[in-house]
C-alpha positions in Angstrom: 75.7 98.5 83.7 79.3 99.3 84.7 79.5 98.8 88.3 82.8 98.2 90.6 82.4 96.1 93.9 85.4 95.6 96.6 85.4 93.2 99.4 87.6 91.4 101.5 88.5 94.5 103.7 88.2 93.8 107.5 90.8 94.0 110.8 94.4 92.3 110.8 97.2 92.6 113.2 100.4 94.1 112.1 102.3 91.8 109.8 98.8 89.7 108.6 97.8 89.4 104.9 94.5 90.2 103.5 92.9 89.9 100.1 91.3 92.6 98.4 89.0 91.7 95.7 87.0 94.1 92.7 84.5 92.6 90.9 84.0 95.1 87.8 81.1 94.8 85.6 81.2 96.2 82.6 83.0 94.9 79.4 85.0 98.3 78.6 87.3 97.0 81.7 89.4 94.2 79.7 90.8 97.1 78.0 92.0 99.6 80.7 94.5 99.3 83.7 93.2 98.9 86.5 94.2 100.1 89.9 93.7 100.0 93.7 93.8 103.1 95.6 93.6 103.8 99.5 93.0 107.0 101.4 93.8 107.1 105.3 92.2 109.8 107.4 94.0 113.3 107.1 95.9 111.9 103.9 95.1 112.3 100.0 94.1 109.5 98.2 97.3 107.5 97.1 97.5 104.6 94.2 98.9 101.5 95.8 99.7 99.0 92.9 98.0 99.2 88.9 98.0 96.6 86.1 97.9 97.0 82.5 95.2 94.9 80.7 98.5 92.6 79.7 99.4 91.8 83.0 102.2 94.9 83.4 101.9 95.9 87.2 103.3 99.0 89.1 103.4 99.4 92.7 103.8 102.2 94.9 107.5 102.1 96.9 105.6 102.1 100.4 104.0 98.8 99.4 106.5 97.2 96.8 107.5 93.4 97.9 104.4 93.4 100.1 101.6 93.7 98.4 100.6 91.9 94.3 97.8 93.1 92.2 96.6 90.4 89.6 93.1 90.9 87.3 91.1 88.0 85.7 90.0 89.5 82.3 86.8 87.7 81.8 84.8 88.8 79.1 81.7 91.3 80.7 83.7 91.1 84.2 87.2 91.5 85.4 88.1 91.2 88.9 91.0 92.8 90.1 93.1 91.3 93.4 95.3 93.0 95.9 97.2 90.1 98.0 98.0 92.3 100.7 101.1 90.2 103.3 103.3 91.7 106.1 100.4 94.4 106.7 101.9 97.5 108.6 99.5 99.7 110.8 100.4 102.8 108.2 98.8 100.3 105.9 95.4 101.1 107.6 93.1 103.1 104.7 90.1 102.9 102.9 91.0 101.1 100.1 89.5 101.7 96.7 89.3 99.4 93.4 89.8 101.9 90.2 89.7 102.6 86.4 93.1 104.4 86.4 92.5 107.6 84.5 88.9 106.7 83.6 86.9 107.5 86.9 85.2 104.5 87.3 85.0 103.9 91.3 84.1 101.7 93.8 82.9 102.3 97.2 85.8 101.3 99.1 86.6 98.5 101.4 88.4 99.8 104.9 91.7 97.6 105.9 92.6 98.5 109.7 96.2 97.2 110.3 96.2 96.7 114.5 97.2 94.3 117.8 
C-alpha cells in the first residue's frame, strides 16, 4: 500500500531547528524525487526543498542555507528529511512530504515558528 507519513512538526521559537521526517511506503518511491511542501494560511502551497533519487537537491531561495533535505532509499520505504535550523516566524506552515509531479501526499505536519 503506498502510504506517506510526516512527523516531527510541533512549536519552536524564532531561530530553533526542527526535523521533519516522511516515512513513504511503497517501493515506486526509490525512483522519484521527492519533495517537501508547506502551505501557510492565506498562501498557495509552495515547494520548500526536492531531491532526486541520486541525492541532487533543490531548495527554494526563502529557505536556501537554512533548511537540508536528505532521503534514505531503502528498498519498500524511503524516508525523506527536512533539517529545518534558524527557523523564522514566516517559516510557520503546514508542511507536506510529496511525490513531486506524481501526487502522492501526505497529511501534513504544522511547524509554528514563535516566542
Amino acid at each position: 500500500q503506498v502510504q506517506l507519513v510526516e512527523s516531527g512538526g510541533g512549536l519552536v521559537q524564532p531561530g530553533g531547528s526542527l526535523r521533519l521526517s516522511c516515512a513513504a511506503s511503497g517501493s515506486i518511491f526509490r525512483f522519484y524525487i521527492m519533495g517537501w511542501y508547506r502551505q501557510a494560511p492565506g498562501k498557495q502551497r509552495e515547494l520548500v526543498a526536492a531531491i532526486t533519487p541520486g541525492g541532487m537537491t533543490n531548495y527554494a531561495d526563502s529557505v536556501k542555507g537554512r533548511f537540508t533535505i536528505s532521503r534514505d532509499n531503502a528498498k519498500n520505504t524511503v524516508t525523506v528529511y527536512l533539517q529545518m535550523n534558524s527557523l523564522k516566524p514566516e517559516d510557520t506552515a503546514v508542511y507536506y512530504c510529496a511525490s513531486v509531479g506524481k501526487d502522492y501526499w501526505g497529511q501534513g505536519t504544522q511547524v509554528t515558528v514563535s516566542s
